[in-house]
gemmi code that builds the backbone of each chain (N, CA, C; Angstrom):
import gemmi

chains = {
    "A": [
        ("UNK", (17.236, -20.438, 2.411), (16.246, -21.513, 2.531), (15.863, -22.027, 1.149)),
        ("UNK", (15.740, -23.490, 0.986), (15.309, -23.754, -0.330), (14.071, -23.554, -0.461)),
        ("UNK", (13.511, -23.200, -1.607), (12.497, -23.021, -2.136), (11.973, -24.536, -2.620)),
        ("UNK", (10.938, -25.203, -2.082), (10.242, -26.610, -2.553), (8.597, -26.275, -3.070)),
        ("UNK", (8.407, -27.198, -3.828), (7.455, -27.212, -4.790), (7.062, -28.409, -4.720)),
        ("UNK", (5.767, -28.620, -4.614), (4.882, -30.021, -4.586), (4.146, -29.810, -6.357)),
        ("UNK", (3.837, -31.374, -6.728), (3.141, -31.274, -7.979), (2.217, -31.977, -7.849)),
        ("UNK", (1.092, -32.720, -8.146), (-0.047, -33.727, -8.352), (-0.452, -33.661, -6.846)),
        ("UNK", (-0.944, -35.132, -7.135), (-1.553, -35.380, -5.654), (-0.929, -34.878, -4.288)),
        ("UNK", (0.227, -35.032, -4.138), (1.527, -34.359, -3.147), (0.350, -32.860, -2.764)),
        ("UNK", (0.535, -31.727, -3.948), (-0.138, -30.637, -3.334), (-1.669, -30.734, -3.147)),
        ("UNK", (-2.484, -31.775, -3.379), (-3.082, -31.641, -2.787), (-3.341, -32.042, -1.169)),
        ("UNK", (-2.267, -32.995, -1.017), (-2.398, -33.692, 0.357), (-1.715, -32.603, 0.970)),
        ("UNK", (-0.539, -31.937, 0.834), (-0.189, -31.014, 2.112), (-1.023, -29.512, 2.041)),
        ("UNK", (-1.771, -29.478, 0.851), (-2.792, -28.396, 0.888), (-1.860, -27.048, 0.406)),
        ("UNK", (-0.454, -27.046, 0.386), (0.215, -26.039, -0.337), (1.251, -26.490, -1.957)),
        ("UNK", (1.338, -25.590, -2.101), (2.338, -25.435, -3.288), (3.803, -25.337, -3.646)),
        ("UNK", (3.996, -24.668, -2.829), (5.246, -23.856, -2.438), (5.633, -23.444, -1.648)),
        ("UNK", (6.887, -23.500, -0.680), (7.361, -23.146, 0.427), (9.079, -22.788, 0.689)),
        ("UNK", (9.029, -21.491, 1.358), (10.872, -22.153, 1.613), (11.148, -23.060, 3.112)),
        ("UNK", (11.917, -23.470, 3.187), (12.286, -24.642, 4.293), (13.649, -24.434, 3.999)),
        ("UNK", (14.474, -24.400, 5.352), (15.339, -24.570, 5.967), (16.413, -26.365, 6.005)),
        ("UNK", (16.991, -26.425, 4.814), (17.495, -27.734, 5.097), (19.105, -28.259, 4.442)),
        ("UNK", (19.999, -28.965, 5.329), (21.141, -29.197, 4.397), (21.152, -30.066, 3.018)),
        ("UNK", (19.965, -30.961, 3.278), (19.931, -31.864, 1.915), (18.500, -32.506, 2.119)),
        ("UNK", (18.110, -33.635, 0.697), (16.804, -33.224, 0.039), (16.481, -34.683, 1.599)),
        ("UNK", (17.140, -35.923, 1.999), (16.589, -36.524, 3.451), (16.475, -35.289, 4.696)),
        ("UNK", (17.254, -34.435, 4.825), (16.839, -33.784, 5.744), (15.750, -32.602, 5.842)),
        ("UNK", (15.145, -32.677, 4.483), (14.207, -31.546, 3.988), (13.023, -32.386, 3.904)),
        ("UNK", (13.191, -34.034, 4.065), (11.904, -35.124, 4.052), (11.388, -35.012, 5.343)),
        ("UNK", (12.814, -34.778, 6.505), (12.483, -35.339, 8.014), (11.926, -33.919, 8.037)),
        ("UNK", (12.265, -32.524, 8.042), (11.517, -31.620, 8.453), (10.366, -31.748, 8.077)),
        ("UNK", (9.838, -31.972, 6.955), (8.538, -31.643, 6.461), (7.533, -32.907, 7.297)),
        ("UNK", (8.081, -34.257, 7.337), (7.400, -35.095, 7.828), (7.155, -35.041, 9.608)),
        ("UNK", (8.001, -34.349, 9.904), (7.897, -33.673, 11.680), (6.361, -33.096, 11.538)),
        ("UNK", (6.445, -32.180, 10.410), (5.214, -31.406, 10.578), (4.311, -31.507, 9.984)),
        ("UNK", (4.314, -32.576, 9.272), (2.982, -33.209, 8.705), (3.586, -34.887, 8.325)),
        ("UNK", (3.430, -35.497, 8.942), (3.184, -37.405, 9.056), (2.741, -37.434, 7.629)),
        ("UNK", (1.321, -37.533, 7.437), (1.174, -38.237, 6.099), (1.810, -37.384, 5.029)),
        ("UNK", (1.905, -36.148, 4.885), (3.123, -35.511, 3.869), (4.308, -36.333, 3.866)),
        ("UNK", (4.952, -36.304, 4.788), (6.220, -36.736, 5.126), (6.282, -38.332, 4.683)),
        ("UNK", (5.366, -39.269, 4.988), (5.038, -40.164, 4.261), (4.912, -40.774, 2.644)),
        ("UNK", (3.907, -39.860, 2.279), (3.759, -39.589, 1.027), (4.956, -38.957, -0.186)),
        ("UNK", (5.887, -38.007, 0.622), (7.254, -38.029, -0.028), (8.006, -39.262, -0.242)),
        ("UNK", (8.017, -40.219, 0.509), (8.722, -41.321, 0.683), (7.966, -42.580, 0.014)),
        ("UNK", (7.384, -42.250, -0.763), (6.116, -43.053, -1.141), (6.529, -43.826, -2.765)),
        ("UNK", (6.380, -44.542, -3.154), (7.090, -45.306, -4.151), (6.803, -44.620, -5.366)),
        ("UNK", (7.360, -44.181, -6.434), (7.225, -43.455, -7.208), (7.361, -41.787, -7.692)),
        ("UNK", (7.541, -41.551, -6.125), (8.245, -40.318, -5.899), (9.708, -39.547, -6.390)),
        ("UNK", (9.776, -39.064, -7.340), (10.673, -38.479, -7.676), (11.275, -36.765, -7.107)),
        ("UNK", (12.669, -36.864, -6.892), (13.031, -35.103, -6.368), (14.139, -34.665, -7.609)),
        ("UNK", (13.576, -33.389, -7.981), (14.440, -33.001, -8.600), (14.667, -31.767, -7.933)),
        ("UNK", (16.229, -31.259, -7.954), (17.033, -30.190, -7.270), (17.212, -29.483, -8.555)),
        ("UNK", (17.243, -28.269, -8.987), (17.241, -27.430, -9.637), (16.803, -27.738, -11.132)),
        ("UNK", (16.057, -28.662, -11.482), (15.788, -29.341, -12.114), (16.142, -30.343, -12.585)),
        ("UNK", (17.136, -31.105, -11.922), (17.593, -32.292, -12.535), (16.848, -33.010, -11.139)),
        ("UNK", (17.237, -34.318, -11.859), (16.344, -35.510, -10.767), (17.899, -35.719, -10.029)),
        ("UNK", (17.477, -35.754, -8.812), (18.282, -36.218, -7.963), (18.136, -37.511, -6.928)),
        ("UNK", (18.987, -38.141, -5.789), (18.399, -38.916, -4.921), (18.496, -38.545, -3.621)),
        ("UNK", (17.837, -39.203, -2.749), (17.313, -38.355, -1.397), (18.723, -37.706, -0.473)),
        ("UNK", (20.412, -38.266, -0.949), (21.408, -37.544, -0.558), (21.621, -36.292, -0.736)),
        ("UNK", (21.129, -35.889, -1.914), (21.443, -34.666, -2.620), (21.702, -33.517, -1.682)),
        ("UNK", (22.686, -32.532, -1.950), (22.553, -31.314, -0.859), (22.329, -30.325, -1.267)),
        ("UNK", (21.764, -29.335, -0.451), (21.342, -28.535, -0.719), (22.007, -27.359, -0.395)),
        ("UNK", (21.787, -26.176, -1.589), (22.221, -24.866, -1.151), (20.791, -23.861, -0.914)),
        ("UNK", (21.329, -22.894, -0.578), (20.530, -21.582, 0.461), (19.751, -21.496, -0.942)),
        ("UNK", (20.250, -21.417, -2.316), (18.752, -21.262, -3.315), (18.341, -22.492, -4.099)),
        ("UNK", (18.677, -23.482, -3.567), (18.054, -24.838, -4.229), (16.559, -24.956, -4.654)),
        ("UNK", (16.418, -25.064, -5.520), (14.855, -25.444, -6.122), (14.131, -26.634, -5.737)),
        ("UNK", (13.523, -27.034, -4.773), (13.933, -28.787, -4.482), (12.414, -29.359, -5.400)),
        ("UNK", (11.889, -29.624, -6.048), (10.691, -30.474, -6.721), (10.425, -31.669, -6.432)),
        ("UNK", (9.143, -32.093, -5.461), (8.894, -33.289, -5.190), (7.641, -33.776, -6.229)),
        ("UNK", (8.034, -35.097, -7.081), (7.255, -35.350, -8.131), (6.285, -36.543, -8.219)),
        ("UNK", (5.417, -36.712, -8.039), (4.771, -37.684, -7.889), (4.329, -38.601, -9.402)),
        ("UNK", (4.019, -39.904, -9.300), (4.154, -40.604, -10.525), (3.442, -39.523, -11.761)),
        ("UNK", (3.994, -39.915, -13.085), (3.716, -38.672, -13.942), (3.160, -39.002, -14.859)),
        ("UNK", (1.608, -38.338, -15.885), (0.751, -39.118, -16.722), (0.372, -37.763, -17.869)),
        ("UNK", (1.092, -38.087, -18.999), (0.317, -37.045, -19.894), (-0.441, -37.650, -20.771)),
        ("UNK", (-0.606, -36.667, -22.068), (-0.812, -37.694, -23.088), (-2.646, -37.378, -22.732)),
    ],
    "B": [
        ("UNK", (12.996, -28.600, -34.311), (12.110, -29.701, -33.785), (11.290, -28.279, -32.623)),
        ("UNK", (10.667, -28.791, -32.599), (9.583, -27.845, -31.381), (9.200, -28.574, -30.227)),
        ("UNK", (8.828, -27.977, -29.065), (8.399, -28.975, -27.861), (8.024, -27.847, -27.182)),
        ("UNK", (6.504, -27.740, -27.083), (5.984, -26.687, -26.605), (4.689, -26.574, -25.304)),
        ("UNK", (4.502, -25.598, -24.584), (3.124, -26.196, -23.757), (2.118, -24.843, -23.895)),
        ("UNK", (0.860, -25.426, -23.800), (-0.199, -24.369, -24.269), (-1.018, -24.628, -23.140)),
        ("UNK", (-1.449, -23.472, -22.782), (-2.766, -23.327, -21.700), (-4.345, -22.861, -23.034)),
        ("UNK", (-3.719, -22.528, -24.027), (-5.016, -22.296, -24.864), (-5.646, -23.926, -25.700)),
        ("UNK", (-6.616, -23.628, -26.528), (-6.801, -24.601, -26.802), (-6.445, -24.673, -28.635)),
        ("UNK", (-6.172, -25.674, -28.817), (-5.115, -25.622, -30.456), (-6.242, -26.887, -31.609)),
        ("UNK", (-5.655, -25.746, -33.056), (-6.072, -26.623, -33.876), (-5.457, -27.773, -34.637)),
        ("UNK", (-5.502, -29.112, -34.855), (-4.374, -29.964, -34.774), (-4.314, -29.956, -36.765)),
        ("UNK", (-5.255, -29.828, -37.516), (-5.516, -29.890, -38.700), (-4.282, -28.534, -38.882)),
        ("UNK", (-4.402, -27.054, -38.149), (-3.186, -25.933, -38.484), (-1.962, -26.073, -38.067)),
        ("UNK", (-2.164, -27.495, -37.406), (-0.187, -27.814, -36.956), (-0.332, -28.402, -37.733)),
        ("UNK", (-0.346, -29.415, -38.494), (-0.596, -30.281, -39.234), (-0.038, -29.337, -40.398)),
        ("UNK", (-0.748, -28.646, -41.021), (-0.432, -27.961, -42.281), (1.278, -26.894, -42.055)),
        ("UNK", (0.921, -26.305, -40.696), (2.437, -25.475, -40.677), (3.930, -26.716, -40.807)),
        ("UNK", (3.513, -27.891, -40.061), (4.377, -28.794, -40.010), (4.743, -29.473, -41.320)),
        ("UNK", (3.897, -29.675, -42.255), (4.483, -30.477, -43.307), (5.099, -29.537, -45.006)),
        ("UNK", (5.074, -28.349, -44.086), (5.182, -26.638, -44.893), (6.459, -27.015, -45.893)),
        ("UNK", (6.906, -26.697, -47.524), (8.065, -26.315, -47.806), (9.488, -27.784, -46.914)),
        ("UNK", (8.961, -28.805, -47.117), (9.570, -30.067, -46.996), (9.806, -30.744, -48.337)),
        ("UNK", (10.617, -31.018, -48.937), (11.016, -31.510, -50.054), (11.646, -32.545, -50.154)),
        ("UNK", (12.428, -33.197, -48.796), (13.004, -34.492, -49.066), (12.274, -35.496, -47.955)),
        ("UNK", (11.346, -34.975, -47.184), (10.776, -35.320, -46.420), (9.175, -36.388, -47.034)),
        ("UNK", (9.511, -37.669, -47.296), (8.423, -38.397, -47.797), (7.508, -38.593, -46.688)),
        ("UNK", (7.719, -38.562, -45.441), (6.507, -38.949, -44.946), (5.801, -38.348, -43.328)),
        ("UNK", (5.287, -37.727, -43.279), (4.670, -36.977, -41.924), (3.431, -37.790, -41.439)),
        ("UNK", (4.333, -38.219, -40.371), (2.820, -39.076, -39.055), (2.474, -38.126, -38.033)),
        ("UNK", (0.958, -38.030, -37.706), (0.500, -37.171, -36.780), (0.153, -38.086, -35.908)),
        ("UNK", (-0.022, -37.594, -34.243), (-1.068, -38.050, -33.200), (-1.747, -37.443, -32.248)),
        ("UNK", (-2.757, -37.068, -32.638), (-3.615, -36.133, -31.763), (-4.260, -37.202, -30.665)),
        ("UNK", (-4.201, -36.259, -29.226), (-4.977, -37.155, -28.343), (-5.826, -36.107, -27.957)),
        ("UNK", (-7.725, -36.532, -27.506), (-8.611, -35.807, -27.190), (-8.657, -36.175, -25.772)),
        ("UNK", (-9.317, -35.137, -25.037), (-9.698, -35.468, -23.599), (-11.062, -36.096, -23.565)),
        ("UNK", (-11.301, -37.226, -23.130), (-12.522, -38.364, -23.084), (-13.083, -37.630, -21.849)),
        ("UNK", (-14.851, -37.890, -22.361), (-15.509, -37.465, -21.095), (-16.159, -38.868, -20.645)),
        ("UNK", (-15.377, -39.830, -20.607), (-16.044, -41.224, -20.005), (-17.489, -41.746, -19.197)),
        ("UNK", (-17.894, -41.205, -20.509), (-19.640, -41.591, -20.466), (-20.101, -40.517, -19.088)),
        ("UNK", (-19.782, -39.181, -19.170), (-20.236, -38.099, -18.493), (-19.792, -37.774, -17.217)),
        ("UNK", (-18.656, -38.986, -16.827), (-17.920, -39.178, -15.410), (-16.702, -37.489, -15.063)),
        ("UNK", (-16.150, -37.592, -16.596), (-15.389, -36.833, -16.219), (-16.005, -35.209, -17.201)),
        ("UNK", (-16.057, -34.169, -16.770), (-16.599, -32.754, -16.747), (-15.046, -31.497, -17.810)),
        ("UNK", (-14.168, -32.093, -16.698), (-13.108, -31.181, -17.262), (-11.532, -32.231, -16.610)),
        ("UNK", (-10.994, -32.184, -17.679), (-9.466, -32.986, -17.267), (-8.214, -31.685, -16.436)),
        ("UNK", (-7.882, -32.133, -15.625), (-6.251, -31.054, -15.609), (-5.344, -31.451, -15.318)),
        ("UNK", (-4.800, -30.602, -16.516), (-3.084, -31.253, -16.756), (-2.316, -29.958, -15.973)),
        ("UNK", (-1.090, -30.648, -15.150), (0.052, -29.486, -13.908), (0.872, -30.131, -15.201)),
        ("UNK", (2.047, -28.864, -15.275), (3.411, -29.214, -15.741), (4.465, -28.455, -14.458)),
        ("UNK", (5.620, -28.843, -14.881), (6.579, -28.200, -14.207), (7.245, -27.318, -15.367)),
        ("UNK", (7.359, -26.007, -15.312), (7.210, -24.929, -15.846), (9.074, -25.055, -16.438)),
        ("UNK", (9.396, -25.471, -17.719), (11.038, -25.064, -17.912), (11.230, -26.889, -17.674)),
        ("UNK", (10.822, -27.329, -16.978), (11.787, -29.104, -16.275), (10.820, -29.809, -17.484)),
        ("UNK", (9.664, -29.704, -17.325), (8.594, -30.414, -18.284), (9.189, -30.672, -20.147)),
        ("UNK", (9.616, -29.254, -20.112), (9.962, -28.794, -21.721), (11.003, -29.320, -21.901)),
        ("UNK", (11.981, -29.584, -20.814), (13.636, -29.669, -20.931), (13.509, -31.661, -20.928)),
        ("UNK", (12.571, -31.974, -20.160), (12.548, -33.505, -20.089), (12.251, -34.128, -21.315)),
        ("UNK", (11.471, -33.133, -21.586), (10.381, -33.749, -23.228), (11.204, -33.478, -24.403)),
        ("UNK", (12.352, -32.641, -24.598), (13.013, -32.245, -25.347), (14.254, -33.501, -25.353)),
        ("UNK", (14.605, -34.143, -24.271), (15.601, -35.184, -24.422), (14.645, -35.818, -24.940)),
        ("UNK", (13.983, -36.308, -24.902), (13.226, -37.551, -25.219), (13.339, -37.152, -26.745)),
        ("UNK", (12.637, -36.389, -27.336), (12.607, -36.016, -28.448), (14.225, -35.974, -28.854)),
        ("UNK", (15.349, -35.817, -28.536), (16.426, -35.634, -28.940), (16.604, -36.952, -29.262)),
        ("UNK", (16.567, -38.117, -28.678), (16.536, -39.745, -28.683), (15.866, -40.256, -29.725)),
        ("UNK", (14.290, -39.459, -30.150), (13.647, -40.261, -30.736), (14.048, -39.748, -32.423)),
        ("UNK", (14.861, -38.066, -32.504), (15.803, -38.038, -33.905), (16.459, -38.934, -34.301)),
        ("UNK", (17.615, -39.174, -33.581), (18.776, -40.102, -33.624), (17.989, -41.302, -34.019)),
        ("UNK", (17.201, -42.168, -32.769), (16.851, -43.818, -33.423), (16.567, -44.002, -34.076)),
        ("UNK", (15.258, -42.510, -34.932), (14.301, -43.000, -36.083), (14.915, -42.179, -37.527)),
        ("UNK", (16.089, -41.641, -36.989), (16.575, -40.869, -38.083), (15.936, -39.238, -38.689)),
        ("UNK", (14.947, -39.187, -37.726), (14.338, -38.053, -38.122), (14.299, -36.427, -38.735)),
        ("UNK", (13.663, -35.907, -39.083), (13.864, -34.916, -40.338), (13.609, -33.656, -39.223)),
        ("UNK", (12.297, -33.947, -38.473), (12.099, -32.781, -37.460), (11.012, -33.618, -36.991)),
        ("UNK", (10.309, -32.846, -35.568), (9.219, -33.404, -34.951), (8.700, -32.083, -34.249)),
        ("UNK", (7.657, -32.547, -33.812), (7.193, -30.871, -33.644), (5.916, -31.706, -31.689)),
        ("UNK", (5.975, -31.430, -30.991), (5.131, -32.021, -29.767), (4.706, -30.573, -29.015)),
        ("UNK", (3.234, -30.281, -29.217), (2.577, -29.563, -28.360), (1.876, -30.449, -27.277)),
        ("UNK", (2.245, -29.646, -25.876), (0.651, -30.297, -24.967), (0.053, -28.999, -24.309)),
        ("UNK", (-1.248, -29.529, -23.679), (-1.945, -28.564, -22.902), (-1.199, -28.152, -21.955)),
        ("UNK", (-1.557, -27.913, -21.252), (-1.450, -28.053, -19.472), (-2.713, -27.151, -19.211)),
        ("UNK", (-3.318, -27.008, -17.789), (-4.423, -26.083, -17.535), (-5.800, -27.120, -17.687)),
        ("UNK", (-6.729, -26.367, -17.487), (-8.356, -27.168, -17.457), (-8.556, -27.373, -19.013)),
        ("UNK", (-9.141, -28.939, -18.947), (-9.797, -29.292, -20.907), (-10.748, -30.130, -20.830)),
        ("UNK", (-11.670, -29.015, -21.791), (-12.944, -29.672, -21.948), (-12.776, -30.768, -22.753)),
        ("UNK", (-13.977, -32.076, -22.308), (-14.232, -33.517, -23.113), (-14.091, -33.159, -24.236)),
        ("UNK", (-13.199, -33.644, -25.532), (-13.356, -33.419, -27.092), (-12.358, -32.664, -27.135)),
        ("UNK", (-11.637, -32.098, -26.309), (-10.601, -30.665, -26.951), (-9.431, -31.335, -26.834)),
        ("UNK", (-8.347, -30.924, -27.744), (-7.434, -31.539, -28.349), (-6.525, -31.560, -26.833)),
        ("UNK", (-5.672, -32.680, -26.744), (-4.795, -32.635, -25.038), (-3.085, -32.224, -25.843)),
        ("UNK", (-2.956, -33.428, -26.828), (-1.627, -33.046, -27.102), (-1.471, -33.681, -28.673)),
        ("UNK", (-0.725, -32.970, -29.105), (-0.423, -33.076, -30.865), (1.077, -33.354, -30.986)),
        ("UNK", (1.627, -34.671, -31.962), (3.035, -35.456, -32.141), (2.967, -35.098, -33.693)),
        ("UNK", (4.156, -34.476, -34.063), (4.128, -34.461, -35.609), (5.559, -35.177, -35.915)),
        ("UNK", (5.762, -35.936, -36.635), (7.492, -36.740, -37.009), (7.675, -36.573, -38.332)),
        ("UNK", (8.763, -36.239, -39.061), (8.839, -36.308, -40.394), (10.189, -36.828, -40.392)),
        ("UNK", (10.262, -37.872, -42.035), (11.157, -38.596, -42.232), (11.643, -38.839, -43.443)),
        ("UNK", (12.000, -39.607, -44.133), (12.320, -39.747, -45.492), (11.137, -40.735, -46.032)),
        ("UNK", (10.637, -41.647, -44.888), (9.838, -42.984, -44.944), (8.841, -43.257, -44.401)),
        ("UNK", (7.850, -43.623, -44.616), (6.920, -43.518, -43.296), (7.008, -44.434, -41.855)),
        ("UNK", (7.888, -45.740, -42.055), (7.927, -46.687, -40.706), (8.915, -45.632, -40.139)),
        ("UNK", (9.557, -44.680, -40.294), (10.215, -44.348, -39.035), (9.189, -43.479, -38.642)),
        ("UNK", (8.212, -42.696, -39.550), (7.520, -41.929, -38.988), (6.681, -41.986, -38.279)),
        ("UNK", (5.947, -43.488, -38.610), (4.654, -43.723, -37.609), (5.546, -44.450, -36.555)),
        ("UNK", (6.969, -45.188, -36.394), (7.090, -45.654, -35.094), (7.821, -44.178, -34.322)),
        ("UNK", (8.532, -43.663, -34.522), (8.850, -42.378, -33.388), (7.838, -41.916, -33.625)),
        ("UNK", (6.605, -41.517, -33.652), (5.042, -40.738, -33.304), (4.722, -41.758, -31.844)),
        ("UNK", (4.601, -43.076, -32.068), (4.318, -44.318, -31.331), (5.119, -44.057, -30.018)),
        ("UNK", (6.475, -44.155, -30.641), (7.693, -44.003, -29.687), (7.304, -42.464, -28.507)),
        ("UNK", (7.138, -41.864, -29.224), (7.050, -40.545, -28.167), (5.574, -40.408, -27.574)),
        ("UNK", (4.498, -41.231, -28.012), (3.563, -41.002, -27.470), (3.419, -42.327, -25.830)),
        ("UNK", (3.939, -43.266, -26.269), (4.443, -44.070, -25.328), (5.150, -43.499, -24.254)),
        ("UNK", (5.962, -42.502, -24.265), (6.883, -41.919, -23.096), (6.030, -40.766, -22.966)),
        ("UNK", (5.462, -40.629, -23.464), (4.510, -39.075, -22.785), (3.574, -39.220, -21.827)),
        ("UNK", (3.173, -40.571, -22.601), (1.772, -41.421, -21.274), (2.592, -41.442, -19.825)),
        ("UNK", (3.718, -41.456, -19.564), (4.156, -42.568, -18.711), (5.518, -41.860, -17.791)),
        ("UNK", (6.019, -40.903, -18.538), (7.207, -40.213, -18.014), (7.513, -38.939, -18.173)),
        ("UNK", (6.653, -38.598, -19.175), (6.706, -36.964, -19.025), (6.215, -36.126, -18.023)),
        ("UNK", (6.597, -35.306, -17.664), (6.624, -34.811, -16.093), (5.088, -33.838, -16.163)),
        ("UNK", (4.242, -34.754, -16.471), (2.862, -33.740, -16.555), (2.050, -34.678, -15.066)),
        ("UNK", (0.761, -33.820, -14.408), (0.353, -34.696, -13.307), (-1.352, -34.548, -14.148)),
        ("UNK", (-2.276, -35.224, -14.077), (-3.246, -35.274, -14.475), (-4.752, -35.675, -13.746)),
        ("UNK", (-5.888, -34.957, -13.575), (-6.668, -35.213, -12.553), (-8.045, -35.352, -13.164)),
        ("UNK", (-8.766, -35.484, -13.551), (-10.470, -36.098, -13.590), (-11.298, -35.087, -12.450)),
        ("UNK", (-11.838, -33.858, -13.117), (-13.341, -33.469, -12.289), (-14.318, -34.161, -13.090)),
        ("UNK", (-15.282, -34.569, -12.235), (-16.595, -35.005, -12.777), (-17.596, -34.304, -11.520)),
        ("UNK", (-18.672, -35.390, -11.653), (-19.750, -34.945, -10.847), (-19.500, -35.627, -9.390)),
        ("UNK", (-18.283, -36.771, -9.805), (-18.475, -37.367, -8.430), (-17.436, -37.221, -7.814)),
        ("UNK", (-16.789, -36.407, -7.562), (-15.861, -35.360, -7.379), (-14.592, -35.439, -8.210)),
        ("UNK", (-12.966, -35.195, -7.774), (-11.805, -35.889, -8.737), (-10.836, -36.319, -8.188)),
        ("UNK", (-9.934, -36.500, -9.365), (-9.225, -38.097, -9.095), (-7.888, -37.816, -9.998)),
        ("UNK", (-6.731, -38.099, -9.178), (-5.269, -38.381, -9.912), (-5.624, -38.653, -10.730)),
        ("UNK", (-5.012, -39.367, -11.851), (-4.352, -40.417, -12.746), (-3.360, -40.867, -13.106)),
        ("UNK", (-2.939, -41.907, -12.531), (-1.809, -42.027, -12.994), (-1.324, -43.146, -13.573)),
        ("UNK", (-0.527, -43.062, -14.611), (-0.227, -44.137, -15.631), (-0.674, -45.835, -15.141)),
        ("UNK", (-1.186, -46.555, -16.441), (-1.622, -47.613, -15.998), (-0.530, -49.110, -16.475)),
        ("UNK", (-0.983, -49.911, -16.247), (0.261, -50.834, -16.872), (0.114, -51.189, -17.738)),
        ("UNK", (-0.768, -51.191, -18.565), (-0.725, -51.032, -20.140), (0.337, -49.885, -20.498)),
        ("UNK", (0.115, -48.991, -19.531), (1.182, -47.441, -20.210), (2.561, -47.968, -20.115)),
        ("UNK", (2.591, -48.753, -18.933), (4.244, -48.836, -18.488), (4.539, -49.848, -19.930)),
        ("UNK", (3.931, -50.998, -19.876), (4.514, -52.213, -20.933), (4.284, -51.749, -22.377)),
        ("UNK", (3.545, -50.557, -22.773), (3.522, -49.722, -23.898), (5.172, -49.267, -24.324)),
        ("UNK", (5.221, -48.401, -23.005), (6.689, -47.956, -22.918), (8.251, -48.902, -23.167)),
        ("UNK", (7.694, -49.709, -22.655), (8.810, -50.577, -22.541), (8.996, -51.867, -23.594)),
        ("UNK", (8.189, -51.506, -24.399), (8.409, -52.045, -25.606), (9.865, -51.770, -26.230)),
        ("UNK", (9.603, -50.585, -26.232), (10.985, -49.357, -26.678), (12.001, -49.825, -25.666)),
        ("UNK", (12.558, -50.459, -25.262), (13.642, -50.679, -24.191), (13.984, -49.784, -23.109)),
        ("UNK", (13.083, -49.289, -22.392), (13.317, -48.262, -21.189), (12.062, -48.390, -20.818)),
    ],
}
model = gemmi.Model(1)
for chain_id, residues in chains.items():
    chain = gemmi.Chain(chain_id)
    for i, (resn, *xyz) in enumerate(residues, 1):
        res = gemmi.Residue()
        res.name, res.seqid = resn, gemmi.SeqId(i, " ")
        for name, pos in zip(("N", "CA", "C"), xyz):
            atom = gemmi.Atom()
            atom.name, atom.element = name, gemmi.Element(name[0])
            atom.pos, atom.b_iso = gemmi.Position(*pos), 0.0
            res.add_atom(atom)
        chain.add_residue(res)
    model.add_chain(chain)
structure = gemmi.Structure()
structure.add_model(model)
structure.setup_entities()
């Protein structure tokens, strides 16, 4: 199961951090999560949203293996 | 070159001095310290999330880019991450060069992509509860001065 990680606003809207999930690639790891939570599932898909798979940025084809890191990133502000 | 993240809180005057250490062909060192603003008492404590290893590795290309364009000697970029009090230092840019225009524009250059693309998330407690932040369009057209 991949291991996914929410960052910014993302963890606060699904209220967790970290999870493993069951998925062949990073669209079919959107539709599970959005089955079970709508506005999560939403909010992944949300403009500015970035996924990175083992740390590189990827796009929502990407596939996944049994230890994929998947990182969903929401717009990003340092400084 | 260094690219580092701190949960403590840092003195920018002792990077400052370790950074411009035993440099001899190096004419010119630009600094940029940024403080966390308590916007007229709104905001209490700032927090900065990184992504632990992706954050360092993102910020490190960038910095690899901003050697090459500006010709640079070394650069040195600490940030927080974690809770920061109003006034305490957020993040410190050191560039050294032969000259100073490359030095003060890659300081410019990297502080522009830090606002805006470095993989940090940033939130505002105050009294009236808190709040994302996220880059504004001044940040983006800051950035994109630099052609990206």
């Amino acid at each position: 199961m991949a291991r996914v990680l929410l960052f910014g606003a993302l963890r606060d809207l699904a209220g967790w951090r970290e999870r493993r999930i069951e998925a062949a690639s990073v669209s079919a790891l959107c539709a599970v999560i959005g089955q079970e939570d709508a506005a999560l599932g939403e909010a992944l898909a949300g403009k500015g949203v970035q996924v990175a798979v083992d740390q590189a940025i990827v796009r929502d084809d990407a596939v996944l293996a049994d230890t994929s890191e998947v990182a969903f990133l929401p717009p990003m502000s340092g400084g | 070159m260094s690219v580092r993240l701190t949960d403590a809180p840092f003195d920018p005057g002792a990077l400052l001095s370790d950074f411009a250490r035993n440099r001899t062909e190096t004419g010119a060192v630009a600094t940029f310290t940024g403080l966390a603003r308590a916007e007229a008492g709104a905001t209490t404590v700032l927090e900065l999330e990184a992504y632990p290893g992706f954050t360092e590795a993102q910020i490190g290309r960038i910095a690899d880019q901003a050697c090459e364009r500006f010709g640079l000697h070394d650069l040195a970029i600490l940030h927080r991450v974690g809770r920061i009090a109003p006034g305490d230092p957020i993040v410190f840019v050191a560039t050294a060069a032969g000259h100073r225009r490359a030095a003060f524009e890659a300081c410019d250059f990297l502080m522009d992509y830090l606002k805006s693309r470095a993989p940090f998330w940033k939130k505002e407690h105050g009294p009236s509860g808190e709040r994302w932040i996220e880059p504004t369009a001044q940040d983006h057209a800051d950035r994109e001065r630099w052609g990206g």
